[in-house]
N, C-alpha and C positions, 0 to 999 in steps of 0.2 A: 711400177713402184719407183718413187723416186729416191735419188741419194739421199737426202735426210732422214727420208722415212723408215730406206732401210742399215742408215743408221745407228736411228735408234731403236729397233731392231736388237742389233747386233749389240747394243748396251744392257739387254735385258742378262744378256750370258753375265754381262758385267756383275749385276745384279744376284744372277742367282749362284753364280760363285764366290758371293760374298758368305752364302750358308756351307759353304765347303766344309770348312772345319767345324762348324757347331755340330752337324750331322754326321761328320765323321768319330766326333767326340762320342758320339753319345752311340755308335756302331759299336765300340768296344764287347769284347777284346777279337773281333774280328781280324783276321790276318791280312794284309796288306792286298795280296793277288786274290784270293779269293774273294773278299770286299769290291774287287773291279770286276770281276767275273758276275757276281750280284750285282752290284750296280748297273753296268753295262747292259744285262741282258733285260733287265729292266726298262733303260734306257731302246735298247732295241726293239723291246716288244709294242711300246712306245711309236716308235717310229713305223714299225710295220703294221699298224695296226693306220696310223694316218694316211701310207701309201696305200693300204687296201681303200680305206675312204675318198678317197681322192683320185681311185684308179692310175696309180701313178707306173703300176707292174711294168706296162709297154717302156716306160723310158729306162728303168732300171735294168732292162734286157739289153737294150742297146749301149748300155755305159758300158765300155772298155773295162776290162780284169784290168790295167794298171791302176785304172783309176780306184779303182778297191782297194787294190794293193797301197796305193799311197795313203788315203785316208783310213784305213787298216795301220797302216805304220805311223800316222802322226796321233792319235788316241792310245795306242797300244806303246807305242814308243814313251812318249811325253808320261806317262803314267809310271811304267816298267821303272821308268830312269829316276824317275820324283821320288817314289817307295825306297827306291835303292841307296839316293842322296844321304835319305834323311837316316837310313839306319847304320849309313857308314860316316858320318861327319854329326857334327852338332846341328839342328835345326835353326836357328837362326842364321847362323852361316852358312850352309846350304840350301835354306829355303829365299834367303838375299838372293844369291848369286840364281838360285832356278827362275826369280821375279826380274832377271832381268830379258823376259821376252816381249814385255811391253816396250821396253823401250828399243829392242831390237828389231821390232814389229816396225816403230816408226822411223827407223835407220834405214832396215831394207825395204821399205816401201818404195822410199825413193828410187831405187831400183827400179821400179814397174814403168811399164809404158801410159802415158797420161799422168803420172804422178811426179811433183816435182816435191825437192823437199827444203823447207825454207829454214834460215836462221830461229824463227821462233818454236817451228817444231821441232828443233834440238833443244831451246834453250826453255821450252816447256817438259818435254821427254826431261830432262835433266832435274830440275827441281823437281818434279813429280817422282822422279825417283830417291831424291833427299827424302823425301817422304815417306815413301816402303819404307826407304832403309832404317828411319826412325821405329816406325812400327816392329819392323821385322828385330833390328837388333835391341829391342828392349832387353835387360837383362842379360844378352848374349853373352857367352864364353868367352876363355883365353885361347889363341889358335892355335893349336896344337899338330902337328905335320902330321901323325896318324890318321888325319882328316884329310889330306889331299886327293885321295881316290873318290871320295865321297863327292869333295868341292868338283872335282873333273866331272864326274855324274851328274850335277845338278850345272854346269855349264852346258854340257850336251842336251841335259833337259830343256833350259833356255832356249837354246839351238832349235832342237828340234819343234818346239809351238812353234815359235817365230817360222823358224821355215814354213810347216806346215799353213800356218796363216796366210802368211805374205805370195805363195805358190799355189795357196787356193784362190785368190784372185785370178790365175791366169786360166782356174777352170773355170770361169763362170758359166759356158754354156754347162756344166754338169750340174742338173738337177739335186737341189737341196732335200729331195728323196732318198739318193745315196747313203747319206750319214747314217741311215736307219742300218745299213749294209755294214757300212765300218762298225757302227757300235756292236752289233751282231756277231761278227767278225773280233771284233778285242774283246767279247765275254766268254768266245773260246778259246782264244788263246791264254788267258788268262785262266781260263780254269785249267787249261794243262799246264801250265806253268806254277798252278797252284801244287798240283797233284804232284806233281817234280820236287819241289822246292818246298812245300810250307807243310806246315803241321794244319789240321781242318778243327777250328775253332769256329763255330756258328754264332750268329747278333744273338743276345740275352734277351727276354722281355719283349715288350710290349714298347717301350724304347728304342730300342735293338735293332729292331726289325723295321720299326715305326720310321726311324732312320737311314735304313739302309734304302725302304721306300721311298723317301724323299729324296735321298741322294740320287735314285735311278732317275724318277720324273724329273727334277731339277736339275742340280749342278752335274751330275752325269748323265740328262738325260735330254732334256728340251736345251738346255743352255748349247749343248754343239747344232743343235738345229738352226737356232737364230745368229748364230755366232756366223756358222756358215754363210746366212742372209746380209749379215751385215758386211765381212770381209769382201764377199764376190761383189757388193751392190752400193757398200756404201764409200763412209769418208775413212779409209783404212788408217791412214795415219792419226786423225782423231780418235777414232776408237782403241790403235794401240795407245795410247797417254790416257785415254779415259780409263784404263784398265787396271789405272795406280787405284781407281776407288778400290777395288775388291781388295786388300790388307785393310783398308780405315774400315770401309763397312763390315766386313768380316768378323773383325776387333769389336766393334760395336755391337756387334749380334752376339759375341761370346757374351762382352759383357752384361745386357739386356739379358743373358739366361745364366750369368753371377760366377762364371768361369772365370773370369777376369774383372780388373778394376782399371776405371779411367782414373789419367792423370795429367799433366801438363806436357809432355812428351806427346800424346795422342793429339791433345790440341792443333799443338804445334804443327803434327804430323800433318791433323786436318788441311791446313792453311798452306802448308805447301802443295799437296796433291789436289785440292781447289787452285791453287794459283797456278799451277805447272797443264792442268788440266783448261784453263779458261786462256793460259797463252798461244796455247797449241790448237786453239777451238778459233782463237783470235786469228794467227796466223794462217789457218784454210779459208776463213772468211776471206782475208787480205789476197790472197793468191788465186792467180788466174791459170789455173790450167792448160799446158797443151795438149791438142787433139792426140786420143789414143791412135795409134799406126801400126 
């Protein structure tokens, strides 16, 4: 597989986490953790069902328990912390500050061995994030300091994708099988976290359910699969700035299902995460790589 190929790959997650929120809308009034518990397991069964196809069992024995352990904590983690942001702070201001893992993605990239990081992948990461932050703070609040436990949640949120992102590069020999294990692994945690902590309100409908399904297969389900493909294989610091699309297309998809209305903010928003995304595509073009060591 080549680096472009796998890619764009790893743009499909872009993609299908752009239906995060319509599906999640339409899950109501499903409870936060038990919502990942279904999805997740979803997403798992997913998974286990292609490592059975694929006879993948042999490699998944010989994966290291850390390595579970970690991608166990960056699904499980990154989730836990999101849920928690947005019911202790306002949503547009903690759902900003949790988006700032794209751009963190393309910060610590440079970090990695073989990966250098240029002027224009900052100064693309950057626009591209004037862009969320257009989307995200449409209508947003007044800030209110009762929020600051929440805003801390949703900075560790950030935290935690990016890491997990940026440090699944260094497992590339660990088969993109695994993930079927961590999703596995965060629909039980998740449900005993549910059983701890929530009230059990099941999806409604035909709706309901119809979306909780699509959440598992998709945005909680294949999307970590290809995501995995693209971080270990592809162009990691493109893919974090191409990740500003999922707010514009997301936005978009509400509005196509009349949850929302386009207006000249969106636009705009457009035009910057196109341009911040085609700088930072431009600057890997331009840049020569040194050999990984």
């Amino acid at each position: 597989m080549t680096r472009r190929s796998a890619t764009a790959i790893g743009f499909i997650a872009v993609l299908l986490w752009a239906l995060l929120a319509l599906f999640t809308v339409g899950s109501a009034p499903t409870p936060p953790l038990l919502l990942n518990a279904l999805t997740f397991a979803v997403g798992g069964s997913l998974g286990m069902i292609w490592v059975t196809a694929t006879r993948g069992w042999p490699a998944l024995r010989q994966t290291p328990w850390k390595v579970y352990a970690f991608g166990t904590f960056g699904l499980f983690g990154y989730h836990a912390l999101y849920f928690s942001a947005l019911r202790l702070a306002p949503p547009a201001e903690a759902g900003l500050i949790a988006y700032l893992w794209p751009l963190l993605i393309v910060l610590f990239s440079g970090l990695l061995p073989g990966e250098r990081l240029g002027a224009l992948h900052i100064l693309g990461a950057m626009v591209a994030f004037a862009g969320a932050a257009l989307i995200v703070l449409r209508g947003g609040a007044d800030f209110d300091s009762a929020a600051l436990p929440g805003l801390g949640l949703a900075l560790l949120c950030a935290l935690t994708w990016s890491g997990y992102s940026v440090l699944s590069r260094r497992l590339g020999h660990v088969p993109t099988e695994s993930v079927a294990v961590f999703c596995v692994a965060t629909a039980i945690l998740s449900a005993v976290a549910h059983l701890l902590f929530e009230q059990t309100l099941w999806p409604t409908g035909l709706i309901g359910w119809g979306s909780v399904l699509a959440l598992g297969l998709g945005p909680v389900g294949l999307a970590f699969y290809v995501w995995d493909i693209g971080v270990k294989r592809g162009d990691i610091q493109l893919l974090g700035t191409a990740s500003y699309a999922a707010p514009l297309l997301s936005t978009l998809a509400l509005i196509a299902a009349g949850v929302t209305q386009a207006g000249l903010t969106l636009l705009i928003a457009a035009g910057l995460i196109a341009g911040g995304a085609g700088l930072a595509a431009w600057g890997s073009a331009r840049m020569t790589r040194t050999p990984a060591r």
